[in-house]
C-alpha positions in Angstrom: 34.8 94.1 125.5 35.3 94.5 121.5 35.9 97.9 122.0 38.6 97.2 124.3 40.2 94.3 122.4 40.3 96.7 119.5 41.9 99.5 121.6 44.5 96.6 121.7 45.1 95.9 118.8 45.6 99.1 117.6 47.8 100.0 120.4 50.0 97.1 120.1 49.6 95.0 116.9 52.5 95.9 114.9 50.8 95.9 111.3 48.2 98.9 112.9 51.2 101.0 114.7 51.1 104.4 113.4 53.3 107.8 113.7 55.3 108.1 117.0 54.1 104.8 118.2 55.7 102.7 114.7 58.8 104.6 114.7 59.6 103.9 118.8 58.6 100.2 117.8 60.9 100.3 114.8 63.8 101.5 117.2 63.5 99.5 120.1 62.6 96.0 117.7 65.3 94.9 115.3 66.3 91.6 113.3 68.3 89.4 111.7 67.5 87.1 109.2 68.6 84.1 108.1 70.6 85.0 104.8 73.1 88.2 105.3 73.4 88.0 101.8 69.9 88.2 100.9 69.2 90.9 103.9 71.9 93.0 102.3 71.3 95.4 99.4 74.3 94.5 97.1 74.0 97.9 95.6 74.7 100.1 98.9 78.1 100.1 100.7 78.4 98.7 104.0 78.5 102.1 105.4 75.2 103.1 103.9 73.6 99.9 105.3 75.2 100.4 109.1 74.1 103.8 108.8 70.6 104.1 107.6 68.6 103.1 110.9 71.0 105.8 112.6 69.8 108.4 109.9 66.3 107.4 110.6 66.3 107.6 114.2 69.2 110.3 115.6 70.7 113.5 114.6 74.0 112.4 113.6 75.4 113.5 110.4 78.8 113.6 108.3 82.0 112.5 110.5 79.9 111.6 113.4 77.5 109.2 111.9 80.6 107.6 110.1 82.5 107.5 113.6 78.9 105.8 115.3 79.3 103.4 112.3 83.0 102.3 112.8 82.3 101.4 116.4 79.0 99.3 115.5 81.6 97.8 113.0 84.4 97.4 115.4 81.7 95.9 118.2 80.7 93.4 115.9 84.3 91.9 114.8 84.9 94.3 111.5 86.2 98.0 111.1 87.1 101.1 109.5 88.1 98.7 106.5 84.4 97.5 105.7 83.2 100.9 105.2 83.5 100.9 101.9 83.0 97.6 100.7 80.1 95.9 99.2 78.0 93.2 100.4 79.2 90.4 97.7 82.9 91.8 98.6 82.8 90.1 102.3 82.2 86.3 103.6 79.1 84.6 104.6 79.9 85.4 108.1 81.1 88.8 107.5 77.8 90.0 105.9 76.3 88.4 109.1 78.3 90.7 111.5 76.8 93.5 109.0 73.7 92.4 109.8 74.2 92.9 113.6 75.7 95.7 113.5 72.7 97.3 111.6 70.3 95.5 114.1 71.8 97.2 117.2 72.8 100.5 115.6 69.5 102.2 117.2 70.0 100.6 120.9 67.5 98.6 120.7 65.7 96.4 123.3 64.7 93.6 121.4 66.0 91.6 118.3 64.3 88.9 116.2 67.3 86.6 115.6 65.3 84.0 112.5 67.7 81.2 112.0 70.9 83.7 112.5 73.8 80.9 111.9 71.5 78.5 108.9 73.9 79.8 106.2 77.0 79.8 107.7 79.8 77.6 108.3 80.0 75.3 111.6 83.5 77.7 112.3 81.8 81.0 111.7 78.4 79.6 113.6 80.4 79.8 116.8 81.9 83.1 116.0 78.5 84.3 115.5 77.0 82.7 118.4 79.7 83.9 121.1 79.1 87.3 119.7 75.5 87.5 119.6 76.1 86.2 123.4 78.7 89.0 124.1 76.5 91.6 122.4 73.1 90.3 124.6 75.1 90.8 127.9 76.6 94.1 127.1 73.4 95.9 125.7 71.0 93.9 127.7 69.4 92.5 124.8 66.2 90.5 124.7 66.5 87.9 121.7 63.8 85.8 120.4 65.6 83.2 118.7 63.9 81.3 115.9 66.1 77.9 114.7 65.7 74.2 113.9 69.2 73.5 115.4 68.6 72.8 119.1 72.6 74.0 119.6 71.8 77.4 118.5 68.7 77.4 120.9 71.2 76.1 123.6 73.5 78.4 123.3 71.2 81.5 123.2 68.5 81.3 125.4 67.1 81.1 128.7 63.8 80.1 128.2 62.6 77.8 125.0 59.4 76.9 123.3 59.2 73.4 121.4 56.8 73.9 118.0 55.6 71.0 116.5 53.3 70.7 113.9 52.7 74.6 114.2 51.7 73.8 118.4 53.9 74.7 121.1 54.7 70.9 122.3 56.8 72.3 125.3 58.1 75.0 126.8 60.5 74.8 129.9 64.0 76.6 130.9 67.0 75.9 129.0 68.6 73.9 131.7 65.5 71.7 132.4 64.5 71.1 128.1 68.1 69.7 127.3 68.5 67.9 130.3 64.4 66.4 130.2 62.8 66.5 127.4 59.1 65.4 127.7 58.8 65.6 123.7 60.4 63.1 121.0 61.4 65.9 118.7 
């Protein structure tokens, strides 16, 4: 029984993942955290950000890669214009769509979204929100969505988990949480 539980672990638990196993992972699992500005290198252009998960993990190179990372640009709301740009040259919710763009350069199948709208405008949260619901639909994304504000939660998932006091104090469809809570939170 240990031995299998370690075969687990190193099979699965990210931290252990090694060679072709860590690099799938590392394609297939992206985020987005709660501060563009602070997930943004302020020294590298927004097309060396876009790009570098494409570098990692396909062959494209020169006018292609540049081409793959206008139309992650484009998907997300920007364009050829943000290319060359730098992170503190762009808005809040600019850097934001920066930071989506990056997550779903490498197709991936899953993406971490912690607190994705905390540091933006109530305006630009929608934005954000509609498009992170656009993108999930077209790319068949999985999101696990991490947020204090029960409106974001609302508007992005299917199935929720209440924490409180670091316990899961519910868990229940979307639909059946907002419309019967069984928790005080």
């Amino acid at each position: 029984e240990e031995n299998r539980l370690e075969s687990l672990r190193s099979e699965y638990a990210v931290g252990r993942m090694k060679g072709k196993t860590a690099k799938e992972f590392r394609r297939n699992a992206q985020f987005v955290f709660q501060n563009p500005s602070g997930s943004l290198n302020p020294r590298k252009l927004i097309r060396d950000t876009v790009s570098r998960p494409l570098e990692l993990h396909t062959d494209l190179k020169g006018d292609e890669l540049d081409e793959e990372v206008v139309e992650l640009l484009e998907r997300v709301g920007l364009g050829a214009d943000f290319l060359y740009r730098y992170p503190h040259q762009l808005s809040g919710g600019q850097k934001q769509r920066v930071a989506i763009a990056r997550a779903i350069a490498t197709n991936p199948e899953f993406v971490v979204l912690d607190e994705p709208t905390s540091a933006l405008d109530v305006s630009v949260q929608a934005q954000i929100l509609n498009l992170l619901n656009r993108l999930q639909d077209e790319l068949e994304l999985t999101y696990l969505c991490i947020s204090h504000d029960l409106s974001v939660i609302r508007h992005l998932s299917d199935r929720v988990y209440v924490m409180y006091l670091g316990r899961i104090a519910e868990k229940a469809n979307n639909d059946d949480l907002f419309e019967r809570a069984k928790h005080p939170y």
